[in-house]
N, C-alpha and C positions, 0 to 999 in steps of 0.2 A: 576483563570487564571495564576498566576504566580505560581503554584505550577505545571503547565505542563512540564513532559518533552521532551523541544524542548531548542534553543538558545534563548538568550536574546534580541536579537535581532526581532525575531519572537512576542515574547511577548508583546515586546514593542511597534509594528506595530500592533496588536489584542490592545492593552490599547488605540491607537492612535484609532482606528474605534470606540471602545466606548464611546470614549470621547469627537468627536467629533472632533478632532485635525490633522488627514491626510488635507494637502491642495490640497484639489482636488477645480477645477473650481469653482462650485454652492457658496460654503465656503469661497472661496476669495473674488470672486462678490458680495457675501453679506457684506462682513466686508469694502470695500475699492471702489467696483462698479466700476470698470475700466476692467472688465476680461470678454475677451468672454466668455461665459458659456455653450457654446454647445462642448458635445463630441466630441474630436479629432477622435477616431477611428471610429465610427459609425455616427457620424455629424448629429444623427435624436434626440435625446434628450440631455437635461439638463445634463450636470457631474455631478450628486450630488455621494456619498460614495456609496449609494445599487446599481447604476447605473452601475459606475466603477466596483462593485465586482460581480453583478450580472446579469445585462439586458444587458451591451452592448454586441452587438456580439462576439467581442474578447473575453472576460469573459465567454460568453456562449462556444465557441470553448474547451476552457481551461476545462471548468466544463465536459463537455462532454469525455472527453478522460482522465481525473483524475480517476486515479483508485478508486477513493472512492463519494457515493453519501448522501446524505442526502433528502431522498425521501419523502417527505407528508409534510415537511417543506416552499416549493417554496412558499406557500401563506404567508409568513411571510417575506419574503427578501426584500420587502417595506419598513423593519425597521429592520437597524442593531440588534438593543436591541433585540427586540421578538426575532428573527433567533437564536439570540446568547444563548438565554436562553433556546428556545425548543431543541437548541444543547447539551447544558449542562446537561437538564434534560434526554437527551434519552441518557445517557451513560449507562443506566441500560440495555440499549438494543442494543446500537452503542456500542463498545470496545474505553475503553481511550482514545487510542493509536490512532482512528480515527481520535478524536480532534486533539491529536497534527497533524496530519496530515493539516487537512482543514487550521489548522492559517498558515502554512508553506503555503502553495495555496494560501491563501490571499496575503501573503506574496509577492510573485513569481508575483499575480494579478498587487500588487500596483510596482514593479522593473519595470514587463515590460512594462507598459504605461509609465511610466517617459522613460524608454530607448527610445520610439517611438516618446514623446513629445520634451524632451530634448538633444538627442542625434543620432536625426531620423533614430533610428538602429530597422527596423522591423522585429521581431521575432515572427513566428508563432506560435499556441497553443501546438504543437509537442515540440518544444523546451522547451516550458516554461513547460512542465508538465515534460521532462527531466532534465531539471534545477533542478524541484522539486523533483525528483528521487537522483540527485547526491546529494541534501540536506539529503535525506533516506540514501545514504553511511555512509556518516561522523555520522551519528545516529550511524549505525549497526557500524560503526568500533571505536566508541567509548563503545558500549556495549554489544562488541563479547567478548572481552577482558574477561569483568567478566561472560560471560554465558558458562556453563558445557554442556559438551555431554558425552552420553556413546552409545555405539556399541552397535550394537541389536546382537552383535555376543556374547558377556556372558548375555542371556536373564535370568538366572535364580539368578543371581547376577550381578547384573547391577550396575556401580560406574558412578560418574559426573567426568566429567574432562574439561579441557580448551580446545580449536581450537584446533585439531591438524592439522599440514600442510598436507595436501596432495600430494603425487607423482604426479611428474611431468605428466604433459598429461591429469590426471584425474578432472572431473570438477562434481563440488558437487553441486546439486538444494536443496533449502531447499523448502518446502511447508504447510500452514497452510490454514484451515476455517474460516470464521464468520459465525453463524447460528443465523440469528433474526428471530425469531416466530412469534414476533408481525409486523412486516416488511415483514414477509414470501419472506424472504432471505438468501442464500446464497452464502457468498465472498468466494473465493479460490484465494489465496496469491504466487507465486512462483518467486523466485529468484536464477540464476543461478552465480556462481562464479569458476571462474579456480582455479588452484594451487597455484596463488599468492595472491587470494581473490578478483582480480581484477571482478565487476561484470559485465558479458554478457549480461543477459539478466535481466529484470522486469515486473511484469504484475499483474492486477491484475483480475481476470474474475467474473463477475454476475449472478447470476441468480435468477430470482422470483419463488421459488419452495418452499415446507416443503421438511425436511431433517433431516435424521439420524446420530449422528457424524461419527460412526465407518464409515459409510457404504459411504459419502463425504470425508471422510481423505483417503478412498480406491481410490475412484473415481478422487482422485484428485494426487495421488499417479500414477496410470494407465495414466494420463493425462500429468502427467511429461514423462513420459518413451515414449510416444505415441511423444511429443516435442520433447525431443532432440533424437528420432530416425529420423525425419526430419529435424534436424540441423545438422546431421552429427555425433555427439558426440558418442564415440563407448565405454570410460571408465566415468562409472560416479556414483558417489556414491548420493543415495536419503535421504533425513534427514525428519523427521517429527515427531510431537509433540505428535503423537498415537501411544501409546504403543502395542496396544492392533493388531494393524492393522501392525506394523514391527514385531511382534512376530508371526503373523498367515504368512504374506509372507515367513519367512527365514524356518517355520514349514515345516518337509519334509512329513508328511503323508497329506493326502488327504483332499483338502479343504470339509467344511459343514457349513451349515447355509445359512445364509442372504447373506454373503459376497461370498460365494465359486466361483460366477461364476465372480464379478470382479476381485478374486485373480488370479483365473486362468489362467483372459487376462494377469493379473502382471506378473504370473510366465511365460508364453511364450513370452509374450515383453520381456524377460530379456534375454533369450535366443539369439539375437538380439544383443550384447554388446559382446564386450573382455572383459570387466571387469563392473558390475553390482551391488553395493552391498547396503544396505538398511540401516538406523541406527536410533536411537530414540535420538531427541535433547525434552531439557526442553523446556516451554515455554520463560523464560527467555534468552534464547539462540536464539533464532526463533523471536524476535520480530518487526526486519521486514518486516518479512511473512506477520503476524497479523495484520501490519498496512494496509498492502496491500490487504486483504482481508476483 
């Protein structure tokens, strides 16, 4: 646990649910017996820890509109520990990155019940899962810094290089997959950011499907263009971690294969744009796509 990375803070809030140490209601009422113990937000059970992060309503809200899920686990969130450990063990199939993600949600969980108990400031699930988004900035713009990109425009010698700014006007989507097999899932990751890096948009989309990488980095690629041609955006440069799939788009002879008939939508959504252009970022570069997805 303390090897994730997220803040210390976050960590320390994930050690506190282990150990039994968050003062929620059940936890006080037992040590001292003077505390109501019925949920503030939901007023139908007990506070205990799984209650607060899991069953009451508000929690459930939260959970629902988090871009990230942890699916065939809910029978274990009766008990911090099991939840935490089937968490830990499905990293083989959940990406890291998702962890860190959930303790930041817990996180966010346990801020906003205190704001509502102690400072009767009611924040809905939309907020607090924004909350948890501007937490995913400060990530990304502590580890843009060291991630490289190269232009899918030298395809044949391709170099890594740092952020570079972008012109003014032009707004850059990055976008990434998760494919679990054993989950038969996949996450599609996109984040948009202007010229200043300021980011506009986040999201991150589901689906219970099997799937092929090349053929979902496509799909999800056509899904961006398809987005910000209904947000308006007419300059916008595409980033993504498939090489394979920025080389076949900027390809000026005729698509084939598997993919030909989603590039095709690419190449005419692109059409659509004063300015269009595609590029290949590392995965180190893109890692809050990946969380997102």
């Amino acid at each position: 646990m303390w090897g994730l990375n997220i803040k210390l803070k976050h960590k320390h809030c994930m050690w506190k649910c282990l150990n039994n140490s968050l003062p929620f209601k059940e936890l006080i009422y037992m040590r001292i017996g003077k505390v109501y113990n019925i949920c503030n937000d939901c007023g139908e059970d007990i506070e205990t820890l799984e209650h607060m992060l899991f069953y009451c309503l508000e929690a459930q809200k939260v959970w629902k509109l988090a871009p990230i899920k942890w699916e065939g686990f809910e029978n274990l969130q009766h008990n911090i520990w099991k939840w935490w450990q089937a968490v830990m063990t499905g990293t083989k199939e959940q990406a890291t990155d998702h962890i860190n993600l959930t303790v930041i949600i817990l996180w966010k969980l346990w801020k906003a019940r205190n704001k509502r108990i102690f400072e009767e400031e009611t924040r809905d699930a939309l907020k607090t899962v924004q909350k948890t988004q501007r937490e995913w900035m400060e990530f990304d713009k502590a580890n843009a810094e060291e991630g490289e990109t190269c232009s899918s425009t030298h395809t044949v010698q391709q170099h890594q290089r740092k952020w570079e700014r972008l012109k003014e006007g032009v707004i850059r989507i990055n976008t990434d997959i998760a494919i679990s097999a054993h989950m038969i899932r996949i996450g599609k990751g996109i984040i948009a950011r202007n010229w200043t890096r300021k980011i506009l948009r986040a999201m991150g989309l589901v689906e219970h499907k099997r799937g092929e990488a090349s053929t979902e980095e496509a799909l999800a690629v056509r899904a961006v263009l398809m987005m910000t041609k209904n947000a308006g955006w007419t300059k916008i440069d595409v980033q993504t971690n498939c090489k394979v799939v920025v080389d076949q788009i900027d390809a000026s002879k005729t698509h084939e294969g598997h993919l030909a008939t989603i590039l095709e939508d690419i190449v005419e959504l692109r059409t659509d744009f004063e300015l269009c252009s595609s590029s290949f970022v590392h995965r180190t570069g893109n890692q809050c796509c990946h969380m997102l997805a």
